[in-house]
C-alpha positions in Angstrom: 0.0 0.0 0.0 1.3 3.4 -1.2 2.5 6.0 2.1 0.5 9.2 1.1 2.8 12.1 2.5 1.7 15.5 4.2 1.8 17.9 1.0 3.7 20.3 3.9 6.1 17.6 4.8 7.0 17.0 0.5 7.5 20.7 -0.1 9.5 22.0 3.1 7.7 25.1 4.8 5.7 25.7 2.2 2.0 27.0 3.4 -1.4 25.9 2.1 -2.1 28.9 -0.4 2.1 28.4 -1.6 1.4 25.0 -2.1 -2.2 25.9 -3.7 -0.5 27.8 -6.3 2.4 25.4 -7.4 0.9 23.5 -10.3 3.0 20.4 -8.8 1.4 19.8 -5.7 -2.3 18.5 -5.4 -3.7 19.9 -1.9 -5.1 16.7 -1.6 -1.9 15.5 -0.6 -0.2 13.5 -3.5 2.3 14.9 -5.6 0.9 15.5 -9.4 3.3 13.2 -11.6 1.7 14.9 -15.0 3.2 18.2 -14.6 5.9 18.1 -17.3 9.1 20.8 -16.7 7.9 22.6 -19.7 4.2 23.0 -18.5 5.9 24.2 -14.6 7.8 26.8 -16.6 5.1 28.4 -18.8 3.0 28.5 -15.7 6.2 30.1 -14.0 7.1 32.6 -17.4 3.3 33.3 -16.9 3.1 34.4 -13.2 6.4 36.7 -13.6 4.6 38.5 -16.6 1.5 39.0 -14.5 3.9 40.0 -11.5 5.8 42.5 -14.3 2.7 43.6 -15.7 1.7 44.3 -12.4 4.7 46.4 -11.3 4.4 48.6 -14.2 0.7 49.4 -13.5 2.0 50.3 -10.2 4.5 52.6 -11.4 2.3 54.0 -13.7 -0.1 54.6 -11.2 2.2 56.4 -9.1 3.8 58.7 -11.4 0.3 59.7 -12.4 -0.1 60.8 -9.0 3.3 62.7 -8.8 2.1 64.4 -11.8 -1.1 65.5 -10.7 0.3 66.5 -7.3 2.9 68.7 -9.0 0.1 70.2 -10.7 -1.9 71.0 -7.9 0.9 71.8 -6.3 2.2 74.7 -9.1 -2.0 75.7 -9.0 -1.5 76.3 -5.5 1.3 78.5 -5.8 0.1 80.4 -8.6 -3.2 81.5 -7.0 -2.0 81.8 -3.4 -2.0 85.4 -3.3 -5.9 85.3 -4.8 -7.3 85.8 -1.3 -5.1 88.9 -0.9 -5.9 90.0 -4.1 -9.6 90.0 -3.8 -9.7 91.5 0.0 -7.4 94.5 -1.0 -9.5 95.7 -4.3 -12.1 97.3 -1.9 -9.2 99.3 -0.9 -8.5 99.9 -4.3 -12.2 100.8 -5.0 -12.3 103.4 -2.0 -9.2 105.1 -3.4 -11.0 106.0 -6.1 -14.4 107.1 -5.0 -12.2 109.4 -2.4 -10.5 110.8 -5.8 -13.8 111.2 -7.4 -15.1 112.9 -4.6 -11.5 115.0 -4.2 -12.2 116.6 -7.4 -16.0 117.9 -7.3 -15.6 118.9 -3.6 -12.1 120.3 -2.1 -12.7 119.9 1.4 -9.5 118.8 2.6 -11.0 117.7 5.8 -13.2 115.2 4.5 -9.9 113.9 2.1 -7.6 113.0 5.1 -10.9 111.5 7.1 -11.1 109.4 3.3 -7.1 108.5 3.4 -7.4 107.9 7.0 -9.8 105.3 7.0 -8.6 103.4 3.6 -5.3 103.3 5.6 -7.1 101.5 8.6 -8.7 99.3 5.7 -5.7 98.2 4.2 -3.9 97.6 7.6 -6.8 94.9 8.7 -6.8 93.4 5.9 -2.8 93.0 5.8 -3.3 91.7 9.4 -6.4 89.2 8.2 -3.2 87.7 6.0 -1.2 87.3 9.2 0.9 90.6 7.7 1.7 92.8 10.7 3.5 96.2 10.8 7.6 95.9 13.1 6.5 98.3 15.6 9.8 100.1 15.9 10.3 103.7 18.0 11.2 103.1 21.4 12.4 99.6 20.6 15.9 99.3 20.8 17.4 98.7 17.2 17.5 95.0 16.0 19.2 94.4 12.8 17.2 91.5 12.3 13.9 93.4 12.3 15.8 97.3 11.7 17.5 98.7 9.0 19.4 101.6 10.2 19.8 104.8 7.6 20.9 107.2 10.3 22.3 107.7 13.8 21.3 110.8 15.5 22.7 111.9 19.0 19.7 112.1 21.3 19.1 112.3 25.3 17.4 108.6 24.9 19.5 105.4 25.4 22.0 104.5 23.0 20.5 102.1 20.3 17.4 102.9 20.9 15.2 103.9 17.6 13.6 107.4 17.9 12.1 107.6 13.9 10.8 105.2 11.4 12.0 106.5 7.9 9.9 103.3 6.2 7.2 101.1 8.0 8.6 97.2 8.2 6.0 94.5 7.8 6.3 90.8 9.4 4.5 87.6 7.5 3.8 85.7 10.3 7.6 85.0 12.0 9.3 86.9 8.8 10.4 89.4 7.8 8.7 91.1 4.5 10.8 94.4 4.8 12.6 95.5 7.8 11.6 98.9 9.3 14.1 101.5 8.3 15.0 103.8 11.6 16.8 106.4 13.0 18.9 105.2 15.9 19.7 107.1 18.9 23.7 107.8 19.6 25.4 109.2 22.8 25.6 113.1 22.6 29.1 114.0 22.2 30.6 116.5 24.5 31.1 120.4 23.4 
């Protein structure tokens, strides 16, 4: 009487789905005699093209989504500033009714109120996009938020700023434009 083996015990440590896939093992525990080499190998050739195949469709599939992730990427950059954009034409829209209203009426009074209050405008909506103005005099002077265009002797501490020449604007924790200043010096003795 034939000894039927353990399929597990004629193949090593193959598993159950391992041993379901090789052509030249029957699960039902006898080893298939009819599987020729040449029929083992063409199933073989054909499992490594399906595995190939299978590797370019990967591929594929990922460099589609690098490509379309660059893209959105470049879109995003392109129309970042498009919130900026729309909240400052309002701004842009006052200036000009203040102009209109410049020329049939001189009141200079009622053009500074005009200036005054687009200049509020513009500075909320710089602060809406996390934009916020160095606040400088009295500060002392800090090259990495100052740019210094004069030294003046003065009565206030050395190195302290005492005049803005140009308004300096932070973007969150950087700098847009430091705040050009006028530094206080020692007096000199006469």
């Amino acid at each position: 009487m034939e000894n039927k083996k353990n399929p597990a015990e004629t193949t090593g440590n193959q598993t159950k789905d391992e041993m379901k896939d090789d052509p030249a093992i029957d699960l039902s525990g006898t080893a298939k005699e009819d599987v020729s080499p040449e029929e083992k190998i063409a199933s073989l050739t054909e499992e490594l093209a399906a595995a190939k195949d299978q590797a370019l469709r990967s591929l594929a599939e990922l460099e589609n989504f690098r490509n379309r992730k660059n893209r959105e990427i470049a879109d995003l950059h392109k129309y970042e500033s498009m919130s900026l954009a729309r909240d400052i034409l309002p701004v842009w829209d006052n200036m000009g009714r203040a102009l209109a209203a410049a020329e049939k009426d001189l009141n200079v009074e009622t053009l500074i109120e005009g200036v005054k209050m687009m200049h509020q405008q513009f500075l909320d909506i710089l602060k809406k996009h996390d934009i916020t103005r160095i606040e400088a005099i009295g500060a002392p002077f800090d090259p990495n938020f100052h740019e210094s265009i004069a030294m003046l002797p003065s009565d206030r501490p050395a190195n302290e700023v005492i005049a803005e020449g140009q308004a300096g604007f932070l973007l969150h924790d950087r700098v847009v434009r430091p705040t050009q200043v006028v530094v206080s010096a020692p007096k000199q003795p006469q």
